[in-house]
C-alpha positions as CSV (number, residue, x, y, z in Angstrom):
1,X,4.4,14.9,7.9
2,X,1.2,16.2,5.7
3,X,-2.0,14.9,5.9
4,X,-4.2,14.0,3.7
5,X,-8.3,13.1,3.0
6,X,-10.3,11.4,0.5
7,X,-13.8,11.0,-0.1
8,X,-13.1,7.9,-1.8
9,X,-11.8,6.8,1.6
10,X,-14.7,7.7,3.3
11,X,-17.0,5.9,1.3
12,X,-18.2,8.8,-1.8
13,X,-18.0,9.0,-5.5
14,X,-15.8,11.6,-5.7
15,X,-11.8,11.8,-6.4
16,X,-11.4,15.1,-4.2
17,X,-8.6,15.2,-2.1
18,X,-7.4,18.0,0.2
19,X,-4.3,17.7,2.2
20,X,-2.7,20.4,4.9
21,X,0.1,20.5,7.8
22,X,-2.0,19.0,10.2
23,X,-5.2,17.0,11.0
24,X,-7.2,20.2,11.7
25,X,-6.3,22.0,8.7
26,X,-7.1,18.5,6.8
27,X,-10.7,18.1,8.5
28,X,-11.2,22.2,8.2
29,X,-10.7,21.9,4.3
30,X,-13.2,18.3,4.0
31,X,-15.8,19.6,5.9
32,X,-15.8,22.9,3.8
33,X,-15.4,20.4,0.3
34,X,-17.9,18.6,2.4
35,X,-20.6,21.6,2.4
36,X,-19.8,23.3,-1.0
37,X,-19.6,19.4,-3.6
38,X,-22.2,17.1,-1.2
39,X,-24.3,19.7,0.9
40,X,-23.3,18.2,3.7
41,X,-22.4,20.2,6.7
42,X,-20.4,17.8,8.6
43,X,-20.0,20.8,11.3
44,X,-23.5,19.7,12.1
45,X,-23.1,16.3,13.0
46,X,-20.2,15.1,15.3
47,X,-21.0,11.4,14.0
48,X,-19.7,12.5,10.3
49,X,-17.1,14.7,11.5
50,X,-15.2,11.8,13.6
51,X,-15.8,9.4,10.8
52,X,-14.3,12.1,8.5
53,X,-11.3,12.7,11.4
54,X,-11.0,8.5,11.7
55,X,-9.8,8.6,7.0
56,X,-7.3,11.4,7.7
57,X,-4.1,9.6,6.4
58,X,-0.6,10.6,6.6
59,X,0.8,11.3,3.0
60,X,1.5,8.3,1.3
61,X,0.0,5.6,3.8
62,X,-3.5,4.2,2.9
């Protein structure tokens, strides 16, 4: 089943969402949207990258 991320979920003014196979390729493509539309490196900061992991939704459920 695909996966899915929004920043909306994760508390940002933003309608981005990036979807992929799997978790990792999910929270691989935020943390890059992450770095290149906020300027925030969530590769930096295990805090933001489990809170980003923890909104990782399986298609269609939110």
């Amino acid at each position: 089943m695909a996966k899915s991320f929004r920043c909306q979920d994760a508390g940002v003014v933003c309608r981005a969402e990036v979807t992929g196979e799997t978790e990792e390729e999910v929270l691989a493509k935020a943390v890059e949207h992450a770095r290149t539309a906020h300027g925030v490196d969530l590769a930096q900061s295990t805090t933001l990258a489990n809170f980003a992991r923890s909104v990782i939704r399986d298609d269609g459920k939110s």
